[in-house]
Structures are given as C-alpha cells and as structure tokens.
N, C-alpha and C positions, 0 to 999 in steps of 0.2 A: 377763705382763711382769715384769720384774726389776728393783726397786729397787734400787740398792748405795747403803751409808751406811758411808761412810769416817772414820776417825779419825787427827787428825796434831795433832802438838805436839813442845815440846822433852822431853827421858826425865826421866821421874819425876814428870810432870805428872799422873796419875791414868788416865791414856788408858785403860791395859789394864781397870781399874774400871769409866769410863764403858760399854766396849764390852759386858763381862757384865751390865750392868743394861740395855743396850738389848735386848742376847737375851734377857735372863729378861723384858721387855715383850714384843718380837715373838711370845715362846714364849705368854703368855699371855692374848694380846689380839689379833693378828694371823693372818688365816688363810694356809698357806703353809707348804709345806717351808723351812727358814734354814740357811743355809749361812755357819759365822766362819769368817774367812781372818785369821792370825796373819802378819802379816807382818814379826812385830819376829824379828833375829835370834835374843835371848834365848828367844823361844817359850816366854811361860810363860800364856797366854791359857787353855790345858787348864785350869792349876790354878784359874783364876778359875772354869771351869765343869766341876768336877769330873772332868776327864777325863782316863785314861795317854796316852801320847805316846809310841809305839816308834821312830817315824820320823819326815821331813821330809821338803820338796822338793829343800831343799838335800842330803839324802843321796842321793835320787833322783839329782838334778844328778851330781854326784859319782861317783857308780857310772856312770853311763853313759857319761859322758867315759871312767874307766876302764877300762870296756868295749869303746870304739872307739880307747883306745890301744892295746889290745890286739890291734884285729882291724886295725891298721894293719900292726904288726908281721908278721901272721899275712897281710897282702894282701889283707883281706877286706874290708873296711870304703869299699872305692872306692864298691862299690857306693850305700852308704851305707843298709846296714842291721845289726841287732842279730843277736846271737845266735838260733838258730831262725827267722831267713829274716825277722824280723817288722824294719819301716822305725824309724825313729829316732821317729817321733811318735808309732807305736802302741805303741811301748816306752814311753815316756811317759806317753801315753795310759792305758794298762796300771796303770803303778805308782803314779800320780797318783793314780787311784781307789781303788788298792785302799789306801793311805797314808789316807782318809779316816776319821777316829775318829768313831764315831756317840751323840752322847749323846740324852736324851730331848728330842724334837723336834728337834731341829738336828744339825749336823755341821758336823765341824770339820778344818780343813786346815791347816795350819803350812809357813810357806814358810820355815823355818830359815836354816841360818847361810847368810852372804856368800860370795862365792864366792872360790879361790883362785886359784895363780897359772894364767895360759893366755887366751885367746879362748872368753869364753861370749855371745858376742852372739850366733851362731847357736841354743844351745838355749835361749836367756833367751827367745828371739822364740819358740820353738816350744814353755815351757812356758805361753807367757802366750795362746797359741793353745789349750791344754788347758784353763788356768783360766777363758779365756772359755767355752769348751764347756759344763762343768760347771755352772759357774755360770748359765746359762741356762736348766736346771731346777729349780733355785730360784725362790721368790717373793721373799726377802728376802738378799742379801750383806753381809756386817758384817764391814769389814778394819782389823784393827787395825794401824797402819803403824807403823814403825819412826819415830824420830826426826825425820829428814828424807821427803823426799814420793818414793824410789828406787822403792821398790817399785810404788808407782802407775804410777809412769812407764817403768818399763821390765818389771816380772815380774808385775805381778799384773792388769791390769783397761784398759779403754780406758775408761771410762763411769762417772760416778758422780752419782748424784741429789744425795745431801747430803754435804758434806764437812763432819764435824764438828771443830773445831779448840778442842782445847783446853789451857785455860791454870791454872797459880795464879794468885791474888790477888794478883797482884806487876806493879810497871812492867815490870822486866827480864822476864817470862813474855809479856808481851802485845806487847812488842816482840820477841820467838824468834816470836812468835804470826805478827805483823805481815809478817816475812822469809818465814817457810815459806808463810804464804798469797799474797806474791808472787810465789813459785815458779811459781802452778798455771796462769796463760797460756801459760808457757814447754813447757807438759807435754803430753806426745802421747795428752793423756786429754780428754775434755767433763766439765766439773764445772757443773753445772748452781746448785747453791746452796749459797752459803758460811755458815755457822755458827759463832759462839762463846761457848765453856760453861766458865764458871772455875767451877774445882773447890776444894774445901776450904775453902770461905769461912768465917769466923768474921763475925758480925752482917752488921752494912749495908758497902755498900763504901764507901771515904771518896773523896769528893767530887773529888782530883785523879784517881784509878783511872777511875773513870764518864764523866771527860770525857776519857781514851785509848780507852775501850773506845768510846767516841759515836763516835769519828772512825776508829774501824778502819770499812774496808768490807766490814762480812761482819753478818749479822744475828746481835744478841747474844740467843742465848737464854736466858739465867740461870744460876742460880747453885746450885752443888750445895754441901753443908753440909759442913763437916768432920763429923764424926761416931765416936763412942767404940765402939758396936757394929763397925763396917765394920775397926776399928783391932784389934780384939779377935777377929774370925774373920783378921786378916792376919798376926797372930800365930801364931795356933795353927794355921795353915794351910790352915782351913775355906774348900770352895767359896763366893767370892759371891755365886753366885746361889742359894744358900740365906738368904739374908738376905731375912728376913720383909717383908710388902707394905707392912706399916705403919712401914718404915724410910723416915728423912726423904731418903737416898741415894738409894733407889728411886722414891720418889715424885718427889724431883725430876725425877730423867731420866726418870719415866714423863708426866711432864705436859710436858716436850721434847716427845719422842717424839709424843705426841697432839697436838700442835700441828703438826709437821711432817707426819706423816702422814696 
C-alpha cells in the first residue's frame, strides 16, 4: 500500500525544506521504495536533495501537445495517436518514466512549469492517470505542492494520507494556512489527515499565536527551529539532506514523522 504525504502553504514558508527532511527520515527509517513529486512550478526540490534536473512534466506536457499540432496539420492525429503509431498515454506513459531522476533511495519526478495558452484538460486528466500508476509502486509519495493546493486537485494525485500544512510563526501565515486548508473538501482528492507544522520558530510561541493555531482544525504537530546550520548549507547551495542527524531541523521533522507514521 501507498502512503502519500503532501505539503501545502503560502511560498517561502519552508515547505520545500520540510519535504527533504521528511525524505531524508523515510530514506533512513522507513522500509520502501520513495518516490518526491516536485510539484511547485519553480522545481527546485532536486536541489534540496541533491539531484540535476534535465526535464519536467511540464516539458513532457508541452512537446506532446506540439506533437499533435503537428500531426493535426499533417491529418494524422484523428486517430489520436503519437508519432510511431504509439496512443497519446503510452507517449506519456513513456516520457514520464523515463523524466524520473533516481537519487540514493528515492526518485524523484518534477511536474514543472504551468501550463500555457490552449485546452490541457484532456492531457492534465491523462498525466494524472500516469502519476497514479507510478506512484503505486512506491511505498511512500512525498509532493511538494506549489502555493495553492492546483496540483493536487487536478495533475498530480487523487489520495493523500497526510497533508502537511505548513506555516511561519506569524498570524498572517496561519491565516494563508487556514484558506488553503479550506480548499481541500472542495478537491476531487480524499485527504484523510490534516496537519500543522510552523516552521522557523525562534523560542516559545507567544500566547495570542497558540490560541489561532488551538482553533485551526487540522492537528498541530509542532514546531521546527530556525536554525543557523540549515541557513549556512542554503547559502552555499549544499543539499539538505546532508545535514547531519543531530540537526535540531531534522529531528524536529523526524519526531513528526514518527508520530504520524
């Protein structure tokens, strides 16, 4: 069976962070092939886990509409297949796989930029029929969302166990918090458990913050530290998940992690 553990907040909340310390736990504690899905358009989830990045899905996306302007042109395309006879999903099917960047223990998939102008409701539905595939030989799915909760709902996933939502230490962060988590009834996805994890805290929270986070409806699971290491590999451009076990970053989301899991 397939766990997915999702990440959603407003941009620059820590998100892409949080998701490299939940892999580098899955990778070290959890038995199971892991499969991250990068779902922010920026796509920079590689760098958090050391990994190049040649392509996307969104380039995939892209070529193959390409492709079937092309073979409209050419009369070919009624049928509704690709170049060398192969159907519009096994073309996908196809590229989707092989677009997957393999680091140690896990892999990792990028669903890159937004889409542009035209009708992609037909391949949005037929890649999110691949990313289900895939991802069902996996043990563990870790999707780092974009901003808002797009990707979930329409390109990446129908199912997710845990959605982790995360915030700053700030009113204004827990109310983006508050919006985006009312999104997810609206969403043609099952989320089973809602989560929330403010990030970069400096000491205790002060006393109005704790009675916003009481009354959000999602289980707060704590509180990850700002931290001078984490700020010092994001400088110099060091994968995070080389950051040591005895980081107080790590261990925070590692003792998340083992709670929910």
């Amino acid at each position: 069976m397939t766990t997915t553990i999702a990440l959603a907040g407003k941009g620059g909340v820590g998100k892409t962070t949080i998701a490299g310390m939940v892999i580098k736990y899955l990778v070290q504690n959890q038995k199971g092939a892991i499969l991250a899905i990068d779902a922010d358009p920026s796509s920079n989830l590689n760098m958090v886990l050391g990994l190049d990045l040649e392509w996307t899905v969104g380039d995939i996306r892209e070529g193959m509409l390409a492709e079937v302007q092309k073979s409209l042109l050419q009369k070919g395309a009624a049928m509704g297949t690709m170049p060398g006879g192969a159907s519009k999903q096994e073309y996908l099917d196809y590229e989707v796989r092989t677009s997957i960047e393999e680091g140690d223990n896990f892999d990792l998939i990028a669903m890159g930029r937004p889409e542009g102008a035209g009708c992609y409701c037909a391949v949005n539905h037929n890649l999110r029929d691949v990313v289900d595939s895939i991802s069902k030989s996996y043990r563990y799915v870790i999707i780092d969302n974009e901003a808002g909760m797009e990707h979930l709902s329409r390109r990446t996933t129908r199912n997710v166990e845990h959605l982790l939502m995360v915030s700053d230490p700030t009113q204004r962060g827990i109310v983006a918090t508050e919006r985006i988590a009312s999104m997810v009834p609206g969403l043609d996805i099952d989320v089973e458990n809602v989560h929330l994890i403010l990030n970069r805290v400096m000491g205790d929270l002060p006393a109005p913050l704790m009675e916003r986070v009481s009354a959000l409806d999602a289980n707060f699971l704590g509180t990850v530290p700002s931290n001078n290491d984490l700020m010092e590999f994001e400088f110099n451009g060091r994968p995070l998940v080389e950051l040591g076990d005895e980081s107080p970053v790590y261990q925070a989301v590692a003792k998340m992690m083992e709670e929910i899991l």
